[in-house]
DSSP file (Angstrom, degrees, kcal/mol; ACC not computed):
  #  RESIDUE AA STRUCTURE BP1 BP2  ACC     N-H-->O    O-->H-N    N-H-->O    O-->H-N    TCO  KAPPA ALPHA  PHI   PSI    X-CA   Y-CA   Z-CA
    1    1 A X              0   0    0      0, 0.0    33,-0.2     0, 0.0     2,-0.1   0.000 360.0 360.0 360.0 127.4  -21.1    1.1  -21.4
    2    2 A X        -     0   0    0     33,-0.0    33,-1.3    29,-0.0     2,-0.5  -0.283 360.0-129.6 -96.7-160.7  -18.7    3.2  -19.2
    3    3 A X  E     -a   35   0A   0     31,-0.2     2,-0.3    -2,-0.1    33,-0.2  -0.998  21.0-166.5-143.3 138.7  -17.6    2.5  -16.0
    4    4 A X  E     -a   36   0A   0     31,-0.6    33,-1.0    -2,-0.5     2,-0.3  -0.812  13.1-144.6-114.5 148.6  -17.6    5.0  -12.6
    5    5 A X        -     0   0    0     -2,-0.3     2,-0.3    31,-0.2    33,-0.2  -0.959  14.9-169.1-120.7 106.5  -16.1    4.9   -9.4
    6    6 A X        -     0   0    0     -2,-0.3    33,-1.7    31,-0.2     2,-0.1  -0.835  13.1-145.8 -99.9 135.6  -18.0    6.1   -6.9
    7    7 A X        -     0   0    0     -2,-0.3     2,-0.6    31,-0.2    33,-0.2  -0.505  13.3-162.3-117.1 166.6  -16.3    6.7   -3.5
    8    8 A X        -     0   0    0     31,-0.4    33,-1.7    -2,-0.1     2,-0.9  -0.946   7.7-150.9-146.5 128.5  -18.9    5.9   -0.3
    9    9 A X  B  >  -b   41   0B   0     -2,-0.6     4,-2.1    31,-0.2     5,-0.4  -0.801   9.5-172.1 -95.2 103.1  -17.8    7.5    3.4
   10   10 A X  T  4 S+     0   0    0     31,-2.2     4,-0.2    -2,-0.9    -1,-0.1   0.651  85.9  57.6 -88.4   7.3  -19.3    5.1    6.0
   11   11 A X  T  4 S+     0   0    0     30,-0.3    -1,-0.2    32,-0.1    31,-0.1   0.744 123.6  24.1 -71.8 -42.5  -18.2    7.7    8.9
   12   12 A X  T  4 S+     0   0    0      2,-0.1    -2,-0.2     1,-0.1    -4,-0.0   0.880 133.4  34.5 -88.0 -46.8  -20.3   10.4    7.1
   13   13 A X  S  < S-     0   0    0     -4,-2.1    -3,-0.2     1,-0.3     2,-0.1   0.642  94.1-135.6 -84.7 -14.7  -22.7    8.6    5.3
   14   14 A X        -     0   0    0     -5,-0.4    -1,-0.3    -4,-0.2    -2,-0.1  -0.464   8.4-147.3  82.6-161.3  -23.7    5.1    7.6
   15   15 A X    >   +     0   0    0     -2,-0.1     3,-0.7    -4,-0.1    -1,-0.1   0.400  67.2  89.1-146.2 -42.5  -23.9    1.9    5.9
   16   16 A X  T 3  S+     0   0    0      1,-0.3    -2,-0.1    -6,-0.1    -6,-0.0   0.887 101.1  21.4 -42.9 -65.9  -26.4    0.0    7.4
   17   17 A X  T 3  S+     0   0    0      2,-0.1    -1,-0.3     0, 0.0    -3,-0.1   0.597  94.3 121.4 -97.3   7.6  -29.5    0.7    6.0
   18   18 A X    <   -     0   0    0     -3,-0.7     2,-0.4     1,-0.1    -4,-0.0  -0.308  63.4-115.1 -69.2 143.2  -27.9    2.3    2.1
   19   19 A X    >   -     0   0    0      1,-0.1     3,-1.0     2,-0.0    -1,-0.1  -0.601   6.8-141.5 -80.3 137.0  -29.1    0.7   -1.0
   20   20 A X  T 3  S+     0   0    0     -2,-0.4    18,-0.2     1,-0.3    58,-0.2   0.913 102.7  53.5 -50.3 -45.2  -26.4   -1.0   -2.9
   21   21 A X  T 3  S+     0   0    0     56,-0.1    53,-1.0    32,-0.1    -1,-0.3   0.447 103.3  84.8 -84.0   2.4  -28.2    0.2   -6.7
   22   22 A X    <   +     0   0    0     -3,-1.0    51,-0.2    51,-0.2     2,-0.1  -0.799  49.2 177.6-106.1 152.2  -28.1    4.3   -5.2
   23   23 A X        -     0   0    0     -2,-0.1    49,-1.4     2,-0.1     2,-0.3  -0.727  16.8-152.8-153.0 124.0  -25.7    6.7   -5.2
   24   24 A X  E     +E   71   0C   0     47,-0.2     2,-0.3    -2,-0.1    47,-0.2  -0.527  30.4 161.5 -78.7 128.0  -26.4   10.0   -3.8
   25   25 A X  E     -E   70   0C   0     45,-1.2    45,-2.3    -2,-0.3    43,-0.1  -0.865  46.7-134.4-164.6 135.5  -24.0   12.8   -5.5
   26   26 A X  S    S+     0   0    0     41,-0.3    43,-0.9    -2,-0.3    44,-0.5   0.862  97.5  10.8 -38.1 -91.5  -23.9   16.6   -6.0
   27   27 A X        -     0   0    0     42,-0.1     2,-0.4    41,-0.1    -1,-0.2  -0.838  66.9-166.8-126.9 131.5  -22.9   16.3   -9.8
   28   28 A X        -     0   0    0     -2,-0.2    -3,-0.0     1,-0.2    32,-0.0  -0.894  26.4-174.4-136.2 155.8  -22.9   13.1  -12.2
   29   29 A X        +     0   0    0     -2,-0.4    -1,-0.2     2,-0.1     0, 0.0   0.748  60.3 125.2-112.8 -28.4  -21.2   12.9  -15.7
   30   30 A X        -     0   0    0      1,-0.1     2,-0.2     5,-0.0    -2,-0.1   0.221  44.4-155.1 -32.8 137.0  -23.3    8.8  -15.6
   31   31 A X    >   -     0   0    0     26,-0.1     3,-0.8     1,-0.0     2,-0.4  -0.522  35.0 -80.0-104.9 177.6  -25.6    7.9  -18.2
   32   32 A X  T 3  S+     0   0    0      1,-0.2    26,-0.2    -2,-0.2    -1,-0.0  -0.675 124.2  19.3 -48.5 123.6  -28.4    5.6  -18.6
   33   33 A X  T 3  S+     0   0    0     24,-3.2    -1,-0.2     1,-0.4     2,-0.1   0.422  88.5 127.3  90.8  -6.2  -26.3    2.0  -19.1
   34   34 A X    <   -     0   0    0     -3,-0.8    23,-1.5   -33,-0.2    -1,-0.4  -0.547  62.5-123.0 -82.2 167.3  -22.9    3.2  -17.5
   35   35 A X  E     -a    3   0A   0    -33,-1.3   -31,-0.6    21,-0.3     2,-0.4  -0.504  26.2-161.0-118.2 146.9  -21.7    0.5  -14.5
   36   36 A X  E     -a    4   0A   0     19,-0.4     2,-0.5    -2,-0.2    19,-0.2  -0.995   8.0-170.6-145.2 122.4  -21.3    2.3  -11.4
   37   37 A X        -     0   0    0    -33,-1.0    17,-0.2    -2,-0.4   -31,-0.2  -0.694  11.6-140.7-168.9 138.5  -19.1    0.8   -8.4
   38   38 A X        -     0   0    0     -2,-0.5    14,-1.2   -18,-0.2    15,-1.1  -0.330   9.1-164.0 -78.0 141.1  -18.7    1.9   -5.2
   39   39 A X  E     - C   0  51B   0    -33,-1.7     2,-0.5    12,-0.3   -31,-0.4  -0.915  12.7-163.9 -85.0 116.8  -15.8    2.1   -3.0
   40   40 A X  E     - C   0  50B   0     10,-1.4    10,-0.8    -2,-0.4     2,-0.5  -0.917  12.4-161.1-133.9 159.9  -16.0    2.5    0.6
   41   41 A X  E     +bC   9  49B   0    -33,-1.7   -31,-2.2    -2,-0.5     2,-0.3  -0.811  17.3 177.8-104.6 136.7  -13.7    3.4    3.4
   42   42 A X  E     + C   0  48B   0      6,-0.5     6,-2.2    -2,-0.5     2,-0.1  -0.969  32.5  25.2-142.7 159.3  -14.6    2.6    6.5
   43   43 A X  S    S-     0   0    0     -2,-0.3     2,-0.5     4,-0.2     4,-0.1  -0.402  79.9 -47.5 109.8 161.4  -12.8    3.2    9.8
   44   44 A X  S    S-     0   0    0      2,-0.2    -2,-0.1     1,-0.2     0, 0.0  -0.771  93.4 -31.8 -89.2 132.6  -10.1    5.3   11.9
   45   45 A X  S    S+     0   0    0     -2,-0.5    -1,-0.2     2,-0.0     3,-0.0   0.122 134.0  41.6 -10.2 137.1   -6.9    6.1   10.3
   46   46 A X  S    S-     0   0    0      1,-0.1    -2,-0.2    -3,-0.1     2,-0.2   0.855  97.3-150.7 -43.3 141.7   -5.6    4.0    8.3
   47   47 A X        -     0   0    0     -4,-0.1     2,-0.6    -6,-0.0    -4,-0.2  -0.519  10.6-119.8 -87.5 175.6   -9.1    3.4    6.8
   48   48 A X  E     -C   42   0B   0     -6,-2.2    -6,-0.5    -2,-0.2     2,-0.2  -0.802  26.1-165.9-101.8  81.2  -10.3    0.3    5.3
   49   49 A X  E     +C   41   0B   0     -2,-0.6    37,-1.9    -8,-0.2    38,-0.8  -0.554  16.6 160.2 -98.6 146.3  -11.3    0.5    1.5
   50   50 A X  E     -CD  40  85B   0    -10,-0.8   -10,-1.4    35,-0.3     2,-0.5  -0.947  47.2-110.0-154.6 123.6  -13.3   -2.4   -0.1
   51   51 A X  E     +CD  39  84B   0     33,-1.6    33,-1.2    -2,-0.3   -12,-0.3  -0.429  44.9 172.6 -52.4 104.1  -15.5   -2.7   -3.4
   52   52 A X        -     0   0    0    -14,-1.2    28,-2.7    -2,-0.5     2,-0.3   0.858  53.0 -12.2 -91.0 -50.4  -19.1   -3.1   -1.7
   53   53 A X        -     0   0    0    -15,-1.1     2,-0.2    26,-0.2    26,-0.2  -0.721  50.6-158.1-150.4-168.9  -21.3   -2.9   -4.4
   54   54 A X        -     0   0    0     24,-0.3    24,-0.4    -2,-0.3   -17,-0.2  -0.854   9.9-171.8-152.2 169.6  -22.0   -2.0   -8.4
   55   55 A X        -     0   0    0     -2,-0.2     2,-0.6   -19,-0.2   -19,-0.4  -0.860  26.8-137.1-139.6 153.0  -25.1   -1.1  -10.5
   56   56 A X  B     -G   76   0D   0     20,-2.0    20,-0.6   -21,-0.2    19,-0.3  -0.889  46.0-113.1 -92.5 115.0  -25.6   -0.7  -13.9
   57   57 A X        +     0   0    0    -23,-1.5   -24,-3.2    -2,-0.6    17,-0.3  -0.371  43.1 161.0 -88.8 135.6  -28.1    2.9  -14.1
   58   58 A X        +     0   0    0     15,-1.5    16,-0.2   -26,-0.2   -26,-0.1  -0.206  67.3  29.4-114.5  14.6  -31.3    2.9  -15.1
   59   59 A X        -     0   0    0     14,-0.3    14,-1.7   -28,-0.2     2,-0.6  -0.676  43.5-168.8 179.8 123.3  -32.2    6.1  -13.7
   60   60 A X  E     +F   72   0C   0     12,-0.2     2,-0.2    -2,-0.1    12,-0.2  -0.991  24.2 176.3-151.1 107.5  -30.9    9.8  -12.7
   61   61 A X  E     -F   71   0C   0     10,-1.7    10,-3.8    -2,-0.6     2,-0.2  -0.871  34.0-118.6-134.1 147.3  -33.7   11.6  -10.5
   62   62 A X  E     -F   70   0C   0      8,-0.2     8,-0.2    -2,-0.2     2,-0.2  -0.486  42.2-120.6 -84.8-179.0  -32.8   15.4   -8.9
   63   63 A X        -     0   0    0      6,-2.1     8,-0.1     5,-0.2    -1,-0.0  -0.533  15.3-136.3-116.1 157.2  -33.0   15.0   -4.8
   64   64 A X  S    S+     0   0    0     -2,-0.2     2,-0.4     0, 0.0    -1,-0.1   0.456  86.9 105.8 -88.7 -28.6  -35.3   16.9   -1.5
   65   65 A X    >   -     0   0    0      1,-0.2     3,-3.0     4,-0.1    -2,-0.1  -0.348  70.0-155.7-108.6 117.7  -31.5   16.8    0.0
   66   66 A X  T 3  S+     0   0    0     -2,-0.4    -1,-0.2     1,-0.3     3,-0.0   0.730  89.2  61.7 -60.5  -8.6  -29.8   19.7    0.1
   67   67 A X  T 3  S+     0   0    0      1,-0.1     2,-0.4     2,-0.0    -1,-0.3   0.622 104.9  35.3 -79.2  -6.9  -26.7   17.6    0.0
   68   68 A X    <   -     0   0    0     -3,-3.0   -42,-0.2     1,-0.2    -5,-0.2  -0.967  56.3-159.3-135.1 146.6  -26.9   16.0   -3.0
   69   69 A X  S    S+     0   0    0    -43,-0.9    -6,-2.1    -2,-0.4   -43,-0.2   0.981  76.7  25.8 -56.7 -62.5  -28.2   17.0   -6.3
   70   70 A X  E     -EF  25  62C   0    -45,-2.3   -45,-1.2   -44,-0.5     2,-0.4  -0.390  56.9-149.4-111.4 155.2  -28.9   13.5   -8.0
   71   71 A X  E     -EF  24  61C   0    -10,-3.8   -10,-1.7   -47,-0.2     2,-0.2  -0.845  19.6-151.0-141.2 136.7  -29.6   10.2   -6.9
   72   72 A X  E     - F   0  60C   0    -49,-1.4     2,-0.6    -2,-0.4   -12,-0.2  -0.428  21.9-178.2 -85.0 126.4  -28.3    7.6   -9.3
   73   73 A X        +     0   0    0    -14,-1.7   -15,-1.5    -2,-0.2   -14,-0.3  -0.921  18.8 168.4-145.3 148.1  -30.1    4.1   -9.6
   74   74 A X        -     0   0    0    -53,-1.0   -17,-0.2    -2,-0.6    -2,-0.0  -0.980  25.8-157.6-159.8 159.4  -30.3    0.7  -11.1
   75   75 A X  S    S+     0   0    0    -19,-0.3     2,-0.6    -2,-0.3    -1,-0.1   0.804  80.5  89.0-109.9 -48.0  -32.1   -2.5  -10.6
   76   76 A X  B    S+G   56   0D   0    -20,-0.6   -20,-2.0    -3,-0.1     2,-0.4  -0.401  91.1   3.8 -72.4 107.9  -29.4   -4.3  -12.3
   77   77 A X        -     0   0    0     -2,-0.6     2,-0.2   -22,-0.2   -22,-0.1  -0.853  61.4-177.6 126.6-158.7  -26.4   -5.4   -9.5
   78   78 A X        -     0   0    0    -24,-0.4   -24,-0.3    -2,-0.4    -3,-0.0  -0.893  34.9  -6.2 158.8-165.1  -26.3   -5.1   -6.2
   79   79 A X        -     0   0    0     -2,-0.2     2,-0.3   -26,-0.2   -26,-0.2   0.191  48.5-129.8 -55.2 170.4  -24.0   -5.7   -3.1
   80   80 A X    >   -     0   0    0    -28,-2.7     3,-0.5     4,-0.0     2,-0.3  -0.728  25.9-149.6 -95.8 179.0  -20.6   -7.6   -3.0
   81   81 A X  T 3  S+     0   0    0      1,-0.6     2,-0.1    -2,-0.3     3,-0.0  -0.574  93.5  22.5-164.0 118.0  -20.8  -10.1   -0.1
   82   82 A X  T 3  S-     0   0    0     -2,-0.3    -1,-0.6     1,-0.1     3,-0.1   0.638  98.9-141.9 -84.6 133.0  -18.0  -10.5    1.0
   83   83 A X    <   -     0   0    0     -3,-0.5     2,-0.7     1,-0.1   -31,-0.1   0.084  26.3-115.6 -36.8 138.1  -16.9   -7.1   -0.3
   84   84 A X  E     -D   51   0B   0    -33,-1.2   -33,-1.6    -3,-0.0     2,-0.5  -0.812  31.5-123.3 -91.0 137.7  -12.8   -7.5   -1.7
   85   85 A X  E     -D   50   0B   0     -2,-0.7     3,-0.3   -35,-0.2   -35,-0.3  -0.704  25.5-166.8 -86.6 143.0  -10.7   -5.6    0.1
   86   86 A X    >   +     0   0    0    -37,-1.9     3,-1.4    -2,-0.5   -36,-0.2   0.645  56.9  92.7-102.1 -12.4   -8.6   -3.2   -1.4
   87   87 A X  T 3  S+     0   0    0    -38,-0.8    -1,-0.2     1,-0.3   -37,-0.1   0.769  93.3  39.1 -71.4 -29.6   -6.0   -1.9    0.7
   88   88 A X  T 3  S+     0   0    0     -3,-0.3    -1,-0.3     2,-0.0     2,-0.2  -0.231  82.7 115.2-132.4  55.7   -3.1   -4.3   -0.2
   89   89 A X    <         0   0    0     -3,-1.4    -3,-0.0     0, 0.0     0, 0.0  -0.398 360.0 360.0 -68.8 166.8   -3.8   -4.6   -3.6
   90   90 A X              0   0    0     -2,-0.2    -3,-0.1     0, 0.0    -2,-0.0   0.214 360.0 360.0 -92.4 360.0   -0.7   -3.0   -6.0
């Protein structure tokens, strides 16, 4: 199993209503069985970054959205609640 960092813009992208196991992306190097976990920044300068959510992938389907190629998914994980925050880590 490898491991991803996926980055998640909650100014561009929302938050509310995104699934935790997705991640919408132009190009993915992710296999079936790699761990995927998302980062997101959220906020006005400074932004706020915090580990929201993980999945392990079980799936890599192309996209209708002209922004994104792929959209990445797995059943396995889901959100953090409460997300760690990351900004004054070392």
């Amino acid at each position: 199993m490898r491991h991803f960092i996926a980055y998640h813009n909650s100014e561009k992208m929302g938050y509310e209503d995104s699934d935790p196991t997705v991640l919408y992306t132009s190009k993915t190097s992710s296999e079936i069985g790699d761990a995927i976990w998302i980062i997101t920044g959220s906020g006005k300068s400074p932004k706020r970054f915090s580990l929201t959510s993980w999945f392990v992938v079980n799936e890599i389907a192309a996209t209708d959205d002209a922004r994104f190629a792929f959209a990445v998914r797995g059943t396995e994980g889901g959100a953090l609640n409460p997300a760690p925050g990351l900004n004054d880590l070392p």
